[in-house]
C-alpha positions, 0 to 999 in steps of 0.5 A: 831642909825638911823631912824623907820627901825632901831627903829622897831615900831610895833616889840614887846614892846616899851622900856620904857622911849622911847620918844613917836615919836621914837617907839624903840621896844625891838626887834629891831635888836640892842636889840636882837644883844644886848641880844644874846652877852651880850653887853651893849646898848645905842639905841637912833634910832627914827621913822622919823629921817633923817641923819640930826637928827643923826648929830643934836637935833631934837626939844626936841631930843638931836643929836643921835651922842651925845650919843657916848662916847670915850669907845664905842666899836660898832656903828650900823646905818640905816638912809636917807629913809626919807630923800627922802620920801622912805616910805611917798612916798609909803603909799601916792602912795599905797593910788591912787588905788582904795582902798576898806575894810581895805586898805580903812580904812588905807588910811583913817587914812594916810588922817586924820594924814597927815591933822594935815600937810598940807604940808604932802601930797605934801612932800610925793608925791614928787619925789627926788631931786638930792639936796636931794640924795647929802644931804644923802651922805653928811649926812652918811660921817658926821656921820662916821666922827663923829664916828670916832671923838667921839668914835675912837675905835669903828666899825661903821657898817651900815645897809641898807633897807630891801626890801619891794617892789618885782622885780616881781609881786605886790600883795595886799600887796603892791598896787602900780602902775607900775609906782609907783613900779618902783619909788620906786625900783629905790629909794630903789636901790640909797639908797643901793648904796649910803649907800655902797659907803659911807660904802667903802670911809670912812672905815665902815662896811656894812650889805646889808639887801636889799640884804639878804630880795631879796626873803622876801619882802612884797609880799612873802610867807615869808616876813621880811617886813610890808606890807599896810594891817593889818593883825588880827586887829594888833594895832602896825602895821607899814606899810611898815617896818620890822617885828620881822622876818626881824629884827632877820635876820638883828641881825643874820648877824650882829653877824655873821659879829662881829664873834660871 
């Protein structure tokens, strides 16, 4: 369950059948964990999903919980970026540098999405409300609530984000002011923290991948993470999410985690 950083767009082939908006790709960490342990799988992760679209039907959607059943063995989750605007706000920020080439281009088709929604922009640049950060607690403790009710024997493991911003030096990767780099470094930090808190106080398990991609953030020499700019054209670049690479590591941990 979870949003785009657990659906994996841009990672290989998108499933088939995957509603258009949800880009589950067969390479995301829940596919691959899937195919290296046998396990029978039932992905439901969206691009864009909030922690309130796990817990309740997002337009046409069904909730994700909805797919859990009393046999349900392992839960894996990565959610509540969007709901602080964590990679809008980092494609809208990328966006306020002086932009030429390619990055030009992408903003230019950041501009033409966002202006299907006049609202997009200003949703985007807008900085976190604590109302917000209260609302991803409130949202991850209903889904291990709802876990535990609906599949009582299951282990909820929940997956943080993997780093995209480094601590050090930016690159053209990732074209942010100072000020916007540490914006967005302090929200990737609450998001870890939250995600942590909750995993403890109800029980679930954690993988930190925020921890694990420290040294493969977009800017590095071996990186788990899209960064602004398309590399060779790639069509099914996602900008600012994880590559195949980030999204094997996260699979890796989790089987080392099971015991397997």
């Amino acid at each position: 369950m979870g949003s785009s950083f657990a659906a994996g767009p841009g990672v290989g082939t998108t499933v088939e059948s995957t509603p258009a908006r949800c880009s589950r790709s067969t390479d995301n960490y829940a596919q691959q964990l899937a195919r290296m342990y046998d396990l029978r799988l039932t992905d439901v992760s969206c691009g864009g999903a909030t922690t309130a679209h796990v817990l309740g039907p997002w337009n046409e959607l069904p909730a994700q919980v909805d797919a859990l059943r009393p046999d349900t063995a392992l839960v894996t989750v990565t959610i509540g970026g969007n709901d602080v605007n964590y990679i809008g706000g980092l494609m809208a920020k990328s966006c306020e540098q002086p932009a030429a080439g390619v990055a030009a281009k992408v903003c230019q088709k950041l501009a033409e999405m966002a202006s299907a929604d006049p609202e997009a922009r200003s949703r985007a640049m807008a900085a976190s409300s604590e109302d917000a950060w209260q609302a991803v607690k409130a949202g991850l403790e209903g889904i291990a609530r709802e876990v535990r009710r609906r599949s009582p024997n299951a282990r909820l493991v929940f997956v943080d984000y993997l780093s995209i911003v480094p601590e050090g030096e930016l690159c053209a990767q990732v074209p942010l002011s100072d000020e916007a780099a540490a914006s967005a470094r302090a929200t990737a930090a609450r998001l870890a923290e939250v995600t942590a808190n909750v995993a403890r106080d109800t029980g679930a398990e954690l993988i930190r991948a925020s921890e694990l991609s420290k040294n493969h953030d977009a800017c590095s020499s071996a990186p788990w993470m899209n960064g602004f700019i398309p590399s060779g054209g790639a069509g099914q670049f996602a900008l600012y999410h994880p590559n195949l690479a980030g999204m094997t590591a996260i699979a890796e941990a989790l089987g080392q985690r099971l015991g397997r």
